[in-house]
ZADO-1210 file (C-alpha; in nm, 4 decimals, padded with zeros to 6 digits):
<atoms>
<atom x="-03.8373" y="01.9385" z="-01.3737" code="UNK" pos="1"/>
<atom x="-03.6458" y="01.9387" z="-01.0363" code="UNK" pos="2"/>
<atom x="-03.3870" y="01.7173" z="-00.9528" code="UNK" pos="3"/>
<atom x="-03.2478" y="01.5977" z="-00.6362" code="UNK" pos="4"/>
<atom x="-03.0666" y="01.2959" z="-00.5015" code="UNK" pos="5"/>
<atom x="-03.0983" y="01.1752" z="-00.0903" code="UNK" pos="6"/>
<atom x="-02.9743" y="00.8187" z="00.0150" code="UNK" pos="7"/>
<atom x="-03.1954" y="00.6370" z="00.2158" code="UNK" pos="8"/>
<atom x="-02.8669" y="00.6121" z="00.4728" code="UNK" pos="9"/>
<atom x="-02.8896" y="00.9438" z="00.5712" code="UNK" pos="10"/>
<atom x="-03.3126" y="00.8975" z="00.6429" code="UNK" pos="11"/>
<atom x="-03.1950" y="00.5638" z="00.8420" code="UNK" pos="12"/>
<atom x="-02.9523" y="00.7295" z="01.0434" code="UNK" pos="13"/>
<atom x="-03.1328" y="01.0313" z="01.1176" code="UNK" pos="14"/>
<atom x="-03.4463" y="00.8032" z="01.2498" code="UNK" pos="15"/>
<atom x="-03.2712" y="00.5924" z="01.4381" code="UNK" pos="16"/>
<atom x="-02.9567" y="00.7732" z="01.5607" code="UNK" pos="17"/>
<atom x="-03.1382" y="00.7709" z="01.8959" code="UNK" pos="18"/>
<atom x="-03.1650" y="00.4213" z="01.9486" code="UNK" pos="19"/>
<atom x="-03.0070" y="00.2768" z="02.2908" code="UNK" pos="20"/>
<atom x="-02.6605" y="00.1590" z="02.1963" code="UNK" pos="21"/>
<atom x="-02.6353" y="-00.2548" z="02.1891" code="UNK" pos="22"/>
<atom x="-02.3468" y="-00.2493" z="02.4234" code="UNK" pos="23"/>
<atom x="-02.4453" y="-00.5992" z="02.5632" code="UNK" pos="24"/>
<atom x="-02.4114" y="-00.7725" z="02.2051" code="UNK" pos="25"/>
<atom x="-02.1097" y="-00.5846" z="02.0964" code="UNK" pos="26"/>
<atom x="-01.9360" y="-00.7498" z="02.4711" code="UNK" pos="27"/>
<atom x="-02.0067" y="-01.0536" z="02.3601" code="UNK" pos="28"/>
<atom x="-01.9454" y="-01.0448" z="02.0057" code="UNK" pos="29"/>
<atom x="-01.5941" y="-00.9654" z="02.1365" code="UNK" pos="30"/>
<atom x="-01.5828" y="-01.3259" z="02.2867" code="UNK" pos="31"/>
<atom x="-01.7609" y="-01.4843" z="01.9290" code="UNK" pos="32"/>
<atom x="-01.4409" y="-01.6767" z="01.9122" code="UNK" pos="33"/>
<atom x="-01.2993" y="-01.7830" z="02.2776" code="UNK" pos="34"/>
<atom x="-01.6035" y="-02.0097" z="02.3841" code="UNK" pos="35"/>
<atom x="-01.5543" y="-02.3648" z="02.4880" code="UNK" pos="36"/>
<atom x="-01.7110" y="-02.6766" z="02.6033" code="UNK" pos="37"/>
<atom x="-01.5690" y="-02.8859" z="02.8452" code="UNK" pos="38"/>
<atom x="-01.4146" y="-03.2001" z="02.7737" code="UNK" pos="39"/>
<atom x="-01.3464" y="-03.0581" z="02.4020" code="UNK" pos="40"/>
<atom x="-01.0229" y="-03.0342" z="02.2321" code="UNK" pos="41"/>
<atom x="-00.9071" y="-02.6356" z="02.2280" code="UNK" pos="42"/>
<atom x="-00.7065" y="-02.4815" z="01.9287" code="UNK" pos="43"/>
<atom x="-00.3411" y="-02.5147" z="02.0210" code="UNK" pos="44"/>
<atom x="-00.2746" y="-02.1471" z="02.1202" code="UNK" pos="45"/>
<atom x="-00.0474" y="-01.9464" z="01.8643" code="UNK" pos="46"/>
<atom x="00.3275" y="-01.9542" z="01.8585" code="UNK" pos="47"/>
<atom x="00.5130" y="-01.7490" z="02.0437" code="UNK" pos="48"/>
<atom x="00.6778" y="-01.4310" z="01.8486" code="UNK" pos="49"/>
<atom x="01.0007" y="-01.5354" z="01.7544" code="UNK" pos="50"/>
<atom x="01.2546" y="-01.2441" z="01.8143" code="UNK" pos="51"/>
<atom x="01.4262" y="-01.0753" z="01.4402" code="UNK" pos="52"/>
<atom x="01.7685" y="-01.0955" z="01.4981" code="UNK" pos="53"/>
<atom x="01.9576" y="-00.7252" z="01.4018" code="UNK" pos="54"/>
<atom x="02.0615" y="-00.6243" z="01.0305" code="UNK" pos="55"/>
<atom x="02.3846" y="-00.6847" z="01.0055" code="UNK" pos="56"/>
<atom x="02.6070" y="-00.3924" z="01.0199" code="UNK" pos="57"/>
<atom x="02.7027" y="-00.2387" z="00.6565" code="UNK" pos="58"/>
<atom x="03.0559" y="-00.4302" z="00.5520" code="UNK" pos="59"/>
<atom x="03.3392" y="-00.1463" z="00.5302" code="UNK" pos="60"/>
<atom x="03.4680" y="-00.0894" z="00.2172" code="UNK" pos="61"/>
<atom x="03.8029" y="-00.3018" z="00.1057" code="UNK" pos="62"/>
<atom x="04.1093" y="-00.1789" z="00.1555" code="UNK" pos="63"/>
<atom x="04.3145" y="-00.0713" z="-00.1390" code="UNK" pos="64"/>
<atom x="04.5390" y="-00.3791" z="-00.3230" code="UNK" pos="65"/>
<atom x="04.8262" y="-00.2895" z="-00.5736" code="UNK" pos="66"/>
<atom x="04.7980" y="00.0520" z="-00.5583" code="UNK" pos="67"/>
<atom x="04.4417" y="00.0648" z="-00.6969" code="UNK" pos="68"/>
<atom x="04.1670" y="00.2663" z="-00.4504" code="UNK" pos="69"/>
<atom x="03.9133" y="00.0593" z="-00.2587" code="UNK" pos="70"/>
<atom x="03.5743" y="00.0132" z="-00.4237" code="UNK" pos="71"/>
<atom x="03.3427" y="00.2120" z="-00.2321" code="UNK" pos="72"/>
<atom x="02.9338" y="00.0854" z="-00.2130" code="UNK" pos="73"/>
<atom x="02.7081" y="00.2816" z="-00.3816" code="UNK" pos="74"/>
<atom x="02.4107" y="00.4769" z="-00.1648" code="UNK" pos="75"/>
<atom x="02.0609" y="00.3693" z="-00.2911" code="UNK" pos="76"/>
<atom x="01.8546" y="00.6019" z="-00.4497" code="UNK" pos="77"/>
<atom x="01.6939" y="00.7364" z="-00.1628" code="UNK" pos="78"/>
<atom x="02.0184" y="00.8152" z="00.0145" code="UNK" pos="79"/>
<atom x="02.1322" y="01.0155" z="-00.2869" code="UNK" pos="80"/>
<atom x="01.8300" y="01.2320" z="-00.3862" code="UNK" pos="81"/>
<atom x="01.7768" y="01.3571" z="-00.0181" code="UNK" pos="82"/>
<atom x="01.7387" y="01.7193" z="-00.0195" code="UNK" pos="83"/>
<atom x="01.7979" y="01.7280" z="-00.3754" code="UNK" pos="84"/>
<atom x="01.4929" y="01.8824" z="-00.5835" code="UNK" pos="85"/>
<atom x="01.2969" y="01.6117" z="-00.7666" code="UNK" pos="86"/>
<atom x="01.3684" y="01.5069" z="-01.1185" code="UNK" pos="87"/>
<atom x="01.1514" y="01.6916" z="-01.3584" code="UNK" pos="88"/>
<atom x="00.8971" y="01.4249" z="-01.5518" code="UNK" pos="89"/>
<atom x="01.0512" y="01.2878" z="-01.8451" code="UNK" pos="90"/>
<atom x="00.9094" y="01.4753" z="-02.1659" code="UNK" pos="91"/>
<atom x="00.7171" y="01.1656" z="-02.3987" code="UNK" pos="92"/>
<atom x="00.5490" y="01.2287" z="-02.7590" code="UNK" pos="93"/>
<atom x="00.1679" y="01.2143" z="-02.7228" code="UNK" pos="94"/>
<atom x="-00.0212" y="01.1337" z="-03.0104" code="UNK" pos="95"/>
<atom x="-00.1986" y="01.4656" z="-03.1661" code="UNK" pos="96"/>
<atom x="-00.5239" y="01.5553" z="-02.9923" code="UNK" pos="97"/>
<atom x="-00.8935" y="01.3728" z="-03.1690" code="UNK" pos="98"/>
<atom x="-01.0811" y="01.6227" z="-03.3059" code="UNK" pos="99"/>
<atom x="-01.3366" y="01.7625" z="-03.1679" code="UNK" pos="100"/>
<atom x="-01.6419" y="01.7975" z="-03.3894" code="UNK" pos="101"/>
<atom x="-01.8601" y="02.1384" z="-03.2873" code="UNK" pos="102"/>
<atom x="-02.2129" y="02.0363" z="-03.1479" code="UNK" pos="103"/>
<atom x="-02.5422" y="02.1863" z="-03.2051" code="UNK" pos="104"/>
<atom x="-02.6262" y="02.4753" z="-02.9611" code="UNK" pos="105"/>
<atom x="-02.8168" y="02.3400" z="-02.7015" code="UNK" pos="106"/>
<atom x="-03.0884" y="02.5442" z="-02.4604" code="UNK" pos="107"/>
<atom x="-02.9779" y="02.7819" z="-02.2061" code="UNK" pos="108"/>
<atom x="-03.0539" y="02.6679" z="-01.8663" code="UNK" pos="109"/>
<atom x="-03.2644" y="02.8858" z="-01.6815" code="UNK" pos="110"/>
<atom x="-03.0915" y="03.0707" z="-01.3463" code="UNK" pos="111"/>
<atom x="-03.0933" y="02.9872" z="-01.0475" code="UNK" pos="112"/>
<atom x="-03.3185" y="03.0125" z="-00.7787" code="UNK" pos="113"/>
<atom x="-03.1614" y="02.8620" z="-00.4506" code="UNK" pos="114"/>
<atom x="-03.2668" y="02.7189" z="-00.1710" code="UNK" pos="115"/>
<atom x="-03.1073" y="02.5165" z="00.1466" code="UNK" pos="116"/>
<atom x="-03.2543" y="02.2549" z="00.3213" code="UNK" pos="117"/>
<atom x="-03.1647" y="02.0322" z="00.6453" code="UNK" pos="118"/>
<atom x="-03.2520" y="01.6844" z="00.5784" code="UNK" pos="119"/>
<atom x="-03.1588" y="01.5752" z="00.9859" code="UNK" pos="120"/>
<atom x="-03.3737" y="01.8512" z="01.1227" code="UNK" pos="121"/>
<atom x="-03.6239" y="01.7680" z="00.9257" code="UNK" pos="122"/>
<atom x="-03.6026" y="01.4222" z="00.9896" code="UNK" pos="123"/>
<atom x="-03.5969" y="01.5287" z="01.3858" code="UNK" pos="124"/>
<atom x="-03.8972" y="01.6951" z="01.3461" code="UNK" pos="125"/>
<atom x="-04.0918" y="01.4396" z="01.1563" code="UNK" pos="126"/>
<atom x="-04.3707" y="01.2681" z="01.3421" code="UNK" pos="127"/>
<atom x="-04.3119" y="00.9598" z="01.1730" code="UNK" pos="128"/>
<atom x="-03.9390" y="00.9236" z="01.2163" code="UNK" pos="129"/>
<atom x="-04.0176" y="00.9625" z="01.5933" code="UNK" pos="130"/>
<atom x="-04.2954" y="00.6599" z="01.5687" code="UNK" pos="131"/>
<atom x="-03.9761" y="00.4365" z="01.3832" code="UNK" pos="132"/>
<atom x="-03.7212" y="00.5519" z="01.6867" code="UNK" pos="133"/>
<atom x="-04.0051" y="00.4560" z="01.9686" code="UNK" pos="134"/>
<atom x="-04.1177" y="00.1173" z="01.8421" code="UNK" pos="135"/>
<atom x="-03.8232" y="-00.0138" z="01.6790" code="UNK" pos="136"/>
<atom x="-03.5738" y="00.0854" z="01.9826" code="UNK" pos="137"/>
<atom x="-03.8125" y="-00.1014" z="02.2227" code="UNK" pos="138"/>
<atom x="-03.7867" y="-00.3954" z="01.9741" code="UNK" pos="139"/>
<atom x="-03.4225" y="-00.3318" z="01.9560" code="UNK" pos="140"/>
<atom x="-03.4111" y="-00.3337" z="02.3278" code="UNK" pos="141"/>
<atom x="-03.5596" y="-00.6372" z="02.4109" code="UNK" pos="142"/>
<atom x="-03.3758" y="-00.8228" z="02.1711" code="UNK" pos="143"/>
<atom x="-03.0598" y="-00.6923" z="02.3705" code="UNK" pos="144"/>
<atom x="-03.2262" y="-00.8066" z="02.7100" code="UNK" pos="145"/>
<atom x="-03.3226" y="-01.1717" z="02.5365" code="UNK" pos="146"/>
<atom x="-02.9633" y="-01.2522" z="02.4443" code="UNK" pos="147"/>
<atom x="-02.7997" y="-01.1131" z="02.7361" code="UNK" pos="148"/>
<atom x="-03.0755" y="-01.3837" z="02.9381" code="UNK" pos="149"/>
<atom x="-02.9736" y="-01.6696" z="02.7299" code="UNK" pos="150"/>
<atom x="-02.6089" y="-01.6397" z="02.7316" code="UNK" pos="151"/>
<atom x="-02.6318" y="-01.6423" z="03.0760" code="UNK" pos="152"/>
<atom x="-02.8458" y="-01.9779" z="03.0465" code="UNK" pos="153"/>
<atom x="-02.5502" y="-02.1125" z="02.8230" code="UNK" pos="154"/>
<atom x="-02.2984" y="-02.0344" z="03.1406" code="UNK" pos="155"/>
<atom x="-02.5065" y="-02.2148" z="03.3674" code="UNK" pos="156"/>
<atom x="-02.5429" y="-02.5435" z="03.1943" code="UNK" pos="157"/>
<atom x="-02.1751" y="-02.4886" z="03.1499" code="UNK" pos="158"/>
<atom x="-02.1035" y="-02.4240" z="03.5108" code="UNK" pos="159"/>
<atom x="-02.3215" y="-02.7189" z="03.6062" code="UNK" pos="160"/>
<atom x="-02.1200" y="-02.9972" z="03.3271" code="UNK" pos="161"/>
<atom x="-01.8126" y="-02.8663" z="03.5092" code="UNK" pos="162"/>
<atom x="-01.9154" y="-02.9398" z="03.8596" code="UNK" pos="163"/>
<atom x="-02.0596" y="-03.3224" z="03.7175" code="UNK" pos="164"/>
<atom x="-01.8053" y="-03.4324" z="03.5271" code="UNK" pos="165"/>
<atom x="-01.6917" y="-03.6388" z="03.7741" code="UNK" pos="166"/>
<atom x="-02.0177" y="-03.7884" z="03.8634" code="UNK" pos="167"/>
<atom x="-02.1027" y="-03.8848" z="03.4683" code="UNK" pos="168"/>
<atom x="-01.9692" y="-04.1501" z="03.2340" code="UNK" pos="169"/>
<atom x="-01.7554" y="-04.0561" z="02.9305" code="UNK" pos="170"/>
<atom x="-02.0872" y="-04.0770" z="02.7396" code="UNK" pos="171"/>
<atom x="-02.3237" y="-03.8948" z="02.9525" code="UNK" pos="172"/>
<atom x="-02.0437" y="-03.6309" z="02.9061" code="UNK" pos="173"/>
<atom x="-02.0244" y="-03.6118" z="02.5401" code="UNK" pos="174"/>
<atom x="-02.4237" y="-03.6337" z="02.5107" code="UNK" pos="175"/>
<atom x="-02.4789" y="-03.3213" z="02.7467" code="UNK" pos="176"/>
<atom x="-02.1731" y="-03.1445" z="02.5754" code="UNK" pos="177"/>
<atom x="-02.3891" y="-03.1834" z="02.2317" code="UNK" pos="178"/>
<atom x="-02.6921" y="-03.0948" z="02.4060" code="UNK" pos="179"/>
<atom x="-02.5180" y="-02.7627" z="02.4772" code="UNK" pos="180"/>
<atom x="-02.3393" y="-02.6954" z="02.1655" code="UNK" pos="181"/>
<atom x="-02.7142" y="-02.7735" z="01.9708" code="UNK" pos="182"/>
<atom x="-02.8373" y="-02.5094" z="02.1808" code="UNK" pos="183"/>
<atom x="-02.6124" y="-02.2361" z="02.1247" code="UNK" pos="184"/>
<atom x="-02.6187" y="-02.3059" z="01.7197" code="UNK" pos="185"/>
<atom x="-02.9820" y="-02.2397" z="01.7472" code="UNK" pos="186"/>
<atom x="-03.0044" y="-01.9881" z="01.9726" code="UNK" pos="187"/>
<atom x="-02.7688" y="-01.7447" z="01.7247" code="UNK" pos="188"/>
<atom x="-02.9122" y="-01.8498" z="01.4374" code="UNK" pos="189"/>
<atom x="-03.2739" y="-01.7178" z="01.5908" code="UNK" pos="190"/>
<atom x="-03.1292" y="-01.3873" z="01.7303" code="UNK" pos="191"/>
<atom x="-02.9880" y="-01.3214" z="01.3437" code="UNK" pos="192"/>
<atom x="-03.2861" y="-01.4196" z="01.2234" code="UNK" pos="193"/>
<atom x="-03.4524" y="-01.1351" z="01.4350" code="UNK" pos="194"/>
<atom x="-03.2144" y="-00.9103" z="01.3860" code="UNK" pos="195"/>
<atom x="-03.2712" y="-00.8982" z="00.9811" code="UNK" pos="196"/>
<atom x="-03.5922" y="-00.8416" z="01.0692" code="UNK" pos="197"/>
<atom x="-03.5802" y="-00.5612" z="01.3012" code="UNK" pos="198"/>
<atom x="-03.3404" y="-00.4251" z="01.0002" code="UNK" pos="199"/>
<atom x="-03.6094" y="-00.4843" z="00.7147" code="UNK" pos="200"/>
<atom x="-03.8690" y="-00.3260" z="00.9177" code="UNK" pos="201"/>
<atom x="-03.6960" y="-00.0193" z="00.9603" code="UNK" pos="202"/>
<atom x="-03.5337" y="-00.0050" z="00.6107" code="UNK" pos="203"/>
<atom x="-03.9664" y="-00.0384" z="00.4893" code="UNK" pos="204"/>
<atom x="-04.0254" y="00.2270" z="00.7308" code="UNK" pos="205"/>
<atom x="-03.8000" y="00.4687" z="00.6543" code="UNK" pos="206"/>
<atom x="-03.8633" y="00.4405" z="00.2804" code="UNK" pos="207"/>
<atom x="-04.1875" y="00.5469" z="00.3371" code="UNK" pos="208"/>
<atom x="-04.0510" y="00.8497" z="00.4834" code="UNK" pos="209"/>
<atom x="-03.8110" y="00.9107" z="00.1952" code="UNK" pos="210"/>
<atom x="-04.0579" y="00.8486" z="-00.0895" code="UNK" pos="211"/>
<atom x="-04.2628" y="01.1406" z="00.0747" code="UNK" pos="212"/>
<atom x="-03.9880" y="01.3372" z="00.1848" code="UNK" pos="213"/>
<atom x="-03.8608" y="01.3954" z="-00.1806" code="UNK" pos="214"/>
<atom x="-04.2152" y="01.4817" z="-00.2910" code="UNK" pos="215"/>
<atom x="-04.2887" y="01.7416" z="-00.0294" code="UNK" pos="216"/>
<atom x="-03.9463" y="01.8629" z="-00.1101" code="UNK" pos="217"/>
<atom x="-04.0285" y="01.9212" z="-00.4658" code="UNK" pos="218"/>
<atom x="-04.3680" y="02.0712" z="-00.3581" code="UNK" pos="219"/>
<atom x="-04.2144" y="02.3220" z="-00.1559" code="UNK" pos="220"/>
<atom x="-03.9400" y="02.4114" z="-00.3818" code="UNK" pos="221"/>
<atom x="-04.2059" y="02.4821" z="-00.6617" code="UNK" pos="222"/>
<atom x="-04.4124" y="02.7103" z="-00.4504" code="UNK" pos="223"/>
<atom x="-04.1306" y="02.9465" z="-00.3761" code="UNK" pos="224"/>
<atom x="-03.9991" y="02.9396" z="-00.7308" code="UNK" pos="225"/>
<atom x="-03.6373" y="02.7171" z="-00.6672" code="UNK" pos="226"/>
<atom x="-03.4816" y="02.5034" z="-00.9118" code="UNK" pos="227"/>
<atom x="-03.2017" y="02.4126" z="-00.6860" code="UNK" pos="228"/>
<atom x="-03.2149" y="02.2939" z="-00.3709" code="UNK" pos="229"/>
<atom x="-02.8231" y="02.2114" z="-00.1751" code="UNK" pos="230"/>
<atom x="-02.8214" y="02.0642" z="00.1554" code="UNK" pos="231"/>
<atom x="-02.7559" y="02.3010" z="00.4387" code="UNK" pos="232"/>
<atom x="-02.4019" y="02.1165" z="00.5736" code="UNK" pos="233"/>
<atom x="-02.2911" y="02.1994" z="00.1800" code="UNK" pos="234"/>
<atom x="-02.3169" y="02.5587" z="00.2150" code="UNK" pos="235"/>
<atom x="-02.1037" y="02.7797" z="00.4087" code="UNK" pos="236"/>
<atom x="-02.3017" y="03.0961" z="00.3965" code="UNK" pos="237"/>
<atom x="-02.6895" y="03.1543" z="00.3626" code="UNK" pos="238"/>
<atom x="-02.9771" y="03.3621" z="00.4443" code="UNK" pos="239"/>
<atom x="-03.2727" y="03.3085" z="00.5969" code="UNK" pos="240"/>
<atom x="-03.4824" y="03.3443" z="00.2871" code="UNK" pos="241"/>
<atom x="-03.3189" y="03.0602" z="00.1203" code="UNK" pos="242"/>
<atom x="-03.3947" y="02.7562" z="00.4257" code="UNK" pos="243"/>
<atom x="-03.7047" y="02.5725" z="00.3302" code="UNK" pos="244"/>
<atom x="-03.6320" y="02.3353" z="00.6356" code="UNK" pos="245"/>
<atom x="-03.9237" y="02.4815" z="00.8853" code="UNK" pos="246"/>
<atom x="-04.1767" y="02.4731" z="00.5905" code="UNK" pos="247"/>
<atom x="-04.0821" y="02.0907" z="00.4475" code="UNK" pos="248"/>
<atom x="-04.0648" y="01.9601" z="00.8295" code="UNK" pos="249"/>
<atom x="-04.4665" y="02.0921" z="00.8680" code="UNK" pos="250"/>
<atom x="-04.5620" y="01.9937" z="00.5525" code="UNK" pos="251"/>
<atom x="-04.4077" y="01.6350" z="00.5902" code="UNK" pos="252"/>
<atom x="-04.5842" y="01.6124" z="00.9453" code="UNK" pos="253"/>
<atom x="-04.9201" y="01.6890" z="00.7397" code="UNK" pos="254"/>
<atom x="-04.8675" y="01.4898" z="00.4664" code="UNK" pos="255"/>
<atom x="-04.7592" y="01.1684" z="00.6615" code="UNK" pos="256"/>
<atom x="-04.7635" y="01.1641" z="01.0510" code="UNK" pos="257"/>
<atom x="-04.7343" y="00.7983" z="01.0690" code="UNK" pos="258"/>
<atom x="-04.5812" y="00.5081" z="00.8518" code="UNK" pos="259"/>
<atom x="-04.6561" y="00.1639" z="00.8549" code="UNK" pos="260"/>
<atom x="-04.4142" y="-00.0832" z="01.0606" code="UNK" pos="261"/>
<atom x="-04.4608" y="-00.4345" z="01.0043" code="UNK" pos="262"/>
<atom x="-04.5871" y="-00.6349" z="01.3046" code="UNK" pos="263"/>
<atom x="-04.2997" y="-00.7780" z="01.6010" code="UNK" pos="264"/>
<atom x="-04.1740" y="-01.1010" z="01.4667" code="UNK" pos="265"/>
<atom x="-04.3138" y="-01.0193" z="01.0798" code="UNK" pos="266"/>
<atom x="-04.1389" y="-00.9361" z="00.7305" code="UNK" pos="267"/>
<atom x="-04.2996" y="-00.6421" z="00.5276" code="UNK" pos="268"/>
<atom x="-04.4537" y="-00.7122" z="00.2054" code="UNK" pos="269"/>
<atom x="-04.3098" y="-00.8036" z="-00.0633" code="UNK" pos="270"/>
<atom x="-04.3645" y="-00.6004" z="-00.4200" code="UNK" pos="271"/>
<atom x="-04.5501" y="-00.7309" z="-00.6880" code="UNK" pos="272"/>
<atom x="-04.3262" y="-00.6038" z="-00.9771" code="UNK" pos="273"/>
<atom x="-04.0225" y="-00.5386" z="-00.7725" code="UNK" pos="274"/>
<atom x="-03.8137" y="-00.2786" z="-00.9265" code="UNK" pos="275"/>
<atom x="-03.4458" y="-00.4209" z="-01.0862" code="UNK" pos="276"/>
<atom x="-03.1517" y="-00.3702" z="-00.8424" code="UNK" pos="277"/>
<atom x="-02.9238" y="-00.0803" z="-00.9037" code="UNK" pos="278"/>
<atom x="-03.2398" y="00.0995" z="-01.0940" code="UNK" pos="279"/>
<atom x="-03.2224" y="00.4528" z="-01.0863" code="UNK" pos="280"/>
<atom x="-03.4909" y="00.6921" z="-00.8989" code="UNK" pos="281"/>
<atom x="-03.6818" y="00.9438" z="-01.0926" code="UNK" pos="282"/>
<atom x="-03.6199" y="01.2212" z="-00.7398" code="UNK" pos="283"/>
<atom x="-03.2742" y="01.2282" z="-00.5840" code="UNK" pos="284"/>
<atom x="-03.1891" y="01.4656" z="-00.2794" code="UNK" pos="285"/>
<atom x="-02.8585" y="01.5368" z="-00.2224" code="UNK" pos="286"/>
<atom x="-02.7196" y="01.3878" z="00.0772" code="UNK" pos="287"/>
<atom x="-02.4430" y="01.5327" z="00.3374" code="UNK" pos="288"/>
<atom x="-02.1030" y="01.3999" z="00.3006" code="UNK" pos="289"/>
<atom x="-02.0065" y="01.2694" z="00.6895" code="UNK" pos="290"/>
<atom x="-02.4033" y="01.0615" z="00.7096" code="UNK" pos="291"/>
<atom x="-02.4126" y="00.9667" z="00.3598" code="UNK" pos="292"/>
<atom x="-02.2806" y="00.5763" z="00.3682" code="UNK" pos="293"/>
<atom x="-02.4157" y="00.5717" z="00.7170" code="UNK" pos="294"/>
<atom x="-02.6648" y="00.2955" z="00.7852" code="UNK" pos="295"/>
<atom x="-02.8543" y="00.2033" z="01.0828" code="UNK" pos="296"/>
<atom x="-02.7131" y="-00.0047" z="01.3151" code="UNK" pos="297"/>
<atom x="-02.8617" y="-00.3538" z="01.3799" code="UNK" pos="298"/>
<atom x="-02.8625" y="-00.5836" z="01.6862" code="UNK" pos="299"/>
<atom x="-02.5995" y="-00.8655" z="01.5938" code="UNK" pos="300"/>
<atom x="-02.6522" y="-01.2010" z="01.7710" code="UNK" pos="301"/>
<atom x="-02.4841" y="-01.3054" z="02.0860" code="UNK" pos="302"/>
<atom x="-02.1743" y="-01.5281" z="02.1021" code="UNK" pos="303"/>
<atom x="-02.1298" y="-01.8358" z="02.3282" code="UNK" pos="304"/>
<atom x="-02.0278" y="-01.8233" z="02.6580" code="UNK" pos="305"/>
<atom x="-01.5650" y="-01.7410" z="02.7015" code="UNK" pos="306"/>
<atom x="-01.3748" y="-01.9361" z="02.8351" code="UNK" pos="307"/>
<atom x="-01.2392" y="-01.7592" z="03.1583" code="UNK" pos="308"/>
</atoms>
């Protein structure tokens, strides 16, 4: 039976590697820290660096007393064994080798038939992957435009306490300064609520891909007669002849042109019988080193308002 190994990373990033950047969010996650309220106490700001005073200079040796020489310092280690070769490993007594009982001939594996394949190409080419870029980018998108609407909001009705504070009582103050604070704790914990959904729906998305990725894989594989399949970005040199890439990237596209995403706003279905955590899968592709702990990158919630 064939054997391969893919990470659903590499599927996730090759999907949605297209996806407009959230440059808004990651500005002002930068300021997740620095926002204030007026009329609130601020953290004291931190100290000052204090400045190291110099090492003190190296005491000269004593000077000789009844005749006898002056004691000179010794060099540390380092000092000494500079430019010297290094000390050969001291020579220890291991205990004698176990020994190694001789096991029953096993069966020859077969040889090897090998072919190449190029799981981002194929991933580029895949009608479905294309539907998960479209609709989840827009989703993406709008979540960007939403927080970038209310932080603004959260500026305004801090502009506007500013300009009243002389016009309100000490309570009116604190009341609208709650008001505001209330606001902003709900506002980010709705935006990460989104976000992990915009994240589940593409992780249910792209498994959908990957689950019918590995089969068409195999089904390829079998029809030319491979029993090894390496990824393309492990192999230096190839032929034509080996690449099953064009032929998996058609047969995917007939097999599945669409998935199903999970409506805006909605989690996908659970499982029944949901499989144990850390459970292995039968059908493994092997993945490329550089995209292989890659994982799509999610719209994080926006940060109050800085203090300027």
């Amino acid at each position: 039976m064939l054997r391969f190994s893919i990470g659903l990373g590499v599927l996730a990033t090759a999907a949605v590697a297209a996806l407009p950047p959230a440059t808004a969010q990651a500005q002002v996650l930068a300021q997740a820290q620095d926002w204030f309220i007026p009329g609130q106490q601020q953290p004291p700001p931190p100290p000052a660096q204090q400045r190291t005073a110099p090492p003190p200079r190296a005491a000269r040796p004593p000077r000789a007393e009844r005749g006898r020489p002056a004691m000179v310092p010794l060099a540390p280690p380092a000092a000494l064994t500079a430019g010297e070769p290094a000390q050969p490993r001291m020579q220890v007594a291991l205990p004698p080798i176990p020994q190694l009982p001789a096991l029953p001939k096993g069966p020859t594996p077969p040889a090897a038939v090998i072919g190449v394949l190029g799981v981002p190409e194929v991933m580029h080419a895949s009608s479905a992957a294309q539907q998960v870029e479209k609709i989840l980018g827009a989703r993406r998108e709008k979540l960007n435009q939403d927080a970038q609407k209310e932080q603004a909001g959260w500026r305004d009705l801090q502009q506007s306490l500013v300009n009243d504070r002389t016009k309100l009582s000490a309570e009116q103050i604190r009341s609208r300064e709650r008001a505001l604070q209330e606001r902003i704790t709900n506002a980010q914990r709705q935006f990460r609520e989104r976000n992990k959904i915009i994240q589940d729906a593409a992780q249910y998305a792209l498994a959908q891909i990957e689950r019918t990725l590995i089969a068409v894989i195999r089904q390829v594989a079998e029809s030319r007669g491979m029993n090894l399949v390496l990824h393309r970005a492990q192999v230096a040199l190839n032929v034509n002849e080996f690449d099953i890439t064009p032929q998996v990237a058609e047969q995917l596209n007939k097999i599945l042109p669409a998935v199903t995403i999970p409506a805006e706003g909605q989690e996908p279905p659970m499982a029944a019988n949901a499989a144990p955590a850390g459970a292995a899968a039968s059908a493994i592709l092997p993945t490329t080193p550089n995209v292989a702990n890659a994982a799509p990158a999610a719209p994080a919630p926006p940060a109050a308002p800085a203090r300027k």
